[in-house]
N, C-alpha and C positions, 0 to 999 in steps of 0.2 A: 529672476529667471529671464531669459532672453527668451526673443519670439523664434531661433531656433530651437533652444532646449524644448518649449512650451511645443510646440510644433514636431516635432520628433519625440515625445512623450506621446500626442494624441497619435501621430501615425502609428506608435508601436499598439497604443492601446488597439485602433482598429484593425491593424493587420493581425492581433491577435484574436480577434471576436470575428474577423473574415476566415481565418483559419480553421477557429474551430465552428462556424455555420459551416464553410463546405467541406470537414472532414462529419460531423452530421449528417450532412445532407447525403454524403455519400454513403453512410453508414447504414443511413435509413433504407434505401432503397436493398441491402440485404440482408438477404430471411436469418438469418442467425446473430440478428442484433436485437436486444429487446428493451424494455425498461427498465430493465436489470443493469444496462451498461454503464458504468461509471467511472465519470474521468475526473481525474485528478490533478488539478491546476495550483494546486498552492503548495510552495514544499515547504512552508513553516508549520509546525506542530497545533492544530487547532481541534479545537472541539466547541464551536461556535454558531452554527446550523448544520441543515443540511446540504446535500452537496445540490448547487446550483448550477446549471449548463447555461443560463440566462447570463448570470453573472461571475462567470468564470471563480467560481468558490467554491473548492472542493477540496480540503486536506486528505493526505492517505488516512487519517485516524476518523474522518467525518464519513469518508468514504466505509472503510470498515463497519463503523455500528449502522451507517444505512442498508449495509449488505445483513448486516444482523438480525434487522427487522424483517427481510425478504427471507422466508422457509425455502422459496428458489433458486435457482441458480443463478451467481451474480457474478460479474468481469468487470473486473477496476482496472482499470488502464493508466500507467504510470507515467509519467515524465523522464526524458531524463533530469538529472540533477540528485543529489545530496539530502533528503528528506529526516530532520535531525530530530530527534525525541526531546520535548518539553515539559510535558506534563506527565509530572512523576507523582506515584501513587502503587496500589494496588488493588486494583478488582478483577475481575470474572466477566466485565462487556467490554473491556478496550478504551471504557472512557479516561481512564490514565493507568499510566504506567505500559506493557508490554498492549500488544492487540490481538485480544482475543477471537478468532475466528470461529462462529456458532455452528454455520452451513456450509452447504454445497458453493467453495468461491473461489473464481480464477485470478491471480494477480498477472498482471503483465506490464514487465517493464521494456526498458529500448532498449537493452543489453549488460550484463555484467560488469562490464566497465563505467558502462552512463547513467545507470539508475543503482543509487546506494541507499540503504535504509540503515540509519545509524539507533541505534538502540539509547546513546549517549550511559549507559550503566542505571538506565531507568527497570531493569529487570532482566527482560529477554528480549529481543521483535517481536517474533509472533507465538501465543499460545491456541495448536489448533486442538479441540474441544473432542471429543466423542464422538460426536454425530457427525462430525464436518468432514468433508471431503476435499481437499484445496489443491489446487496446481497453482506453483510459481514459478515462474517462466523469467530466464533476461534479468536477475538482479544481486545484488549484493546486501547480506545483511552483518552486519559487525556491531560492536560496539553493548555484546550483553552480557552481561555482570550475572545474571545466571541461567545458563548458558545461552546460545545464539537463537535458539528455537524451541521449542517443546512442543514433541508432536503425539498426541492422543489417540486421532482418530486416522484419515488416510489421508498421506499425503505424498505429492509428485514435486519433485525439484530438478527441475529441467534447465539446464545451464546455468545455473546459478554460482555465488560463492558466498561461503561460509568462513566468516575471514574474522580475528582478532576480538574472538568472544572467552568470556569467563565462565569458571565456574565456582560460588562459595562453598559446593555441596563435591559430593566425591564423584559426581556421575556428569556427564554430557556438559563438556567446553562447546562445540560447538552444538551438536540438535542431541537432543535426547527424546528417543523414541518411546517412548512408555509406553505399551499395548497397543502400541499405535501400528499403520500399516505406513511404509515409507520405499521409496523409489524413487530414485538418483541418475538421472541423465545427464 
């Protein structure tokens, strides 16, 4: 490796841990940020810790079961980028297969176009539960084999898109509402 390449690796690394200390920093100083916020830095499929702001390691699926463990309200903050499903399975916490959401949780991505959540035909995206209450904000989610969502309890889909999902079952290609409460912006 050349001492440019070497040299433009470490700039990108710090101008990325400069970014997100002063988007932090700025975050902290308002009232409606808590230790509930969590951001999402890695868009490969992981279920490996928890999410770390220190060291920029955060999956959307590592993100989710730490929101899991919070009974409060929790905001996962997206990237953009393509975030692709690896870990196929199924359960009931999101630790493989579709992600199951338990509580009260906000997703927000950087827009419809720029943040994609691909299902890869690991299930569905997301299963929201009974209790939960979710707003998704800014994203796209495709790519589920049955069907794109299944939602339970309440949930808000604020410009979003529901794009190129399956279903094996006769019911919901794209979200299937089950007793759920649902609202479409």
């Amino acid at each position: 490796m050349s001492y440019f390449s070497r040299a433009v690796g470490r700039d990108r690394t710090v101008a990325v841990q400069l970014i997100a200390a002063v988007l932090m920093a700025g975050l902290a100083t308002t009232s409606a940020v808590n230790a509930a916020d969590l951001f999402v830095f890695v868009l490969e499929d992981e279920n490996d810790s928890f999410c770390s702001l220190d060291l920029l390691d955060c999956s959307l699926r590592e993100a989710i079961l730490q929101a899991n463990l919070d009974p409060n309200h929790d905001t996962i903050h997206l990237p953009a980028g393509t975030m692709t499903f690896s870990i196929f399975g199924e359960d009931d916490t999101g630790a493989e297969g579709d992600l199951d959401i338990l509580h009260e949780t906000t997703i927000l991505g950087q827009g419809a176009s720029s943040t994609i959540i691909d299902a890869n035909l690991a299930e569905r995206t997301f299963q929201v539960h009974s209790d939960a209450t979710v707003i998704m904000e800014g994203v796209t989610l495709t790519g589920g084999f049955a069907r794109g969502l299944s939602n339970h309890g309440s949930l808000e889909l604020k410009e979003c898109v529901i794009r190129d999902n399956g279903s094996g079952y006769a019911e919901g290609g794209g979200i299937l509402n089950f007793y759920g409460t649902l609202t479409l912006t």
